[in-house]
C-alpha positions in Angstrom: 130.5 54.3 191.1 128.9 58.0 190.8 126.8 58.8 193.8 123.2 59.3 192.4 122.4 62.0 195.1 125.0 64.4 193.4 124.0 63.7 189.8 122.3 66.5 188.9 119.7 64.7 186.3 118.9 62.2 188.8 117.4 65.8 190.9 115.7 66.8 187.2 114.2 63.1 186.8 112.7 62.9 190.6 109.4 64.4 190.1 109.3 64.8 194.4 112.4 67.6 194.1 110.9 69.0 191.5 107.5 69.6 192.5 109.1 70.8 196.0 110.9 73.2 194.1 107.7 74.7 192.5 106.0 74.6 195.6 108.7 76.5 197.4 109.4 79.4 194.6 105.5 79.9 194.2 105.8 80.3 198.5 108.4 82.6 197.8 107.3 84.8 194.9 104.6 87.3 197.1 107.5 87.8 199.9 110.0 88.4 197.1 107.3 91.0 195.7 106.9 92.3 198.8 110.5 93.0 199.5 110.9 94.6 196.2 108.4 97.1 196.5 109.4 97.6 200.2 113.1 98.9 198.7 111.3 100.8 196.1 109.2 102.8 198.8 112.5 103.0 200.8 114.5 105.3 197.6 111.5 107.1 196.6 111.6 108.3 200.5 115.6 108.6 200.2 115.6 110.7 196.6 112.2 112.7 198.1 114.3 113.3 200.9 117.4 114.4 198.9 115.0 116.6 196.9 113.8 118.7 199.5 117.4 118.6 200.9 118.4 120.3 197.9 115.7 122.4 198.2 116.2 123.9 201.3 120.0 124.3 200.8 119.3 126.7 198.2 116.7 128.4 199.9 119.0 129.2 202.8 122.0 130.0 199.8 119.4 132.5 198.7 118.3 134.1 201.6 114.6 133.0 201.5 114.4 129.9 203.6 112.0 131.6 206.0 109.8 133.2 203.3 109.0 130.3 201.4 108.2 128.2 204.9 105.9 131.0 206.5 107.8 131.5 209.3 108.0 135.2 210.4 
């Protein structure tokens, strides 16, 4: 005989899992939110960061680097 703790309808059918379940992924959602935008801010600061990289490389390619900054 099938144990009924692996049957996967028997997890569908119990109303206890199920509202557990929801209870747990609505807990979960504003941390998962939160992480997300957490990695957005974290490559917007990485491709910013790249950008003025960039930036500065060709400045000093050009000869200008201390022009543009105001550094005499």
């Amino acid at each position: 005989m099938a144990d009924k703790t692996a049957d996967a309808d028997h997890f569908a059918r119990d109303t206890r899992i199920t509202a557990a379940a929801a209870s747990s992924m609505n807990a979960v959602k504003p941390i998962m939110r939160f992480q997300v935008s957490m990695l957005g801010m974290w490559a917007h600061s990485i491709e910013r960061f790249a950008d003025n990289y960039e930036k500065a490389l060709d400045e000093t390619r050009r000869g200008t680097g201390q022009a543009t900054r105001g550094v005499n």
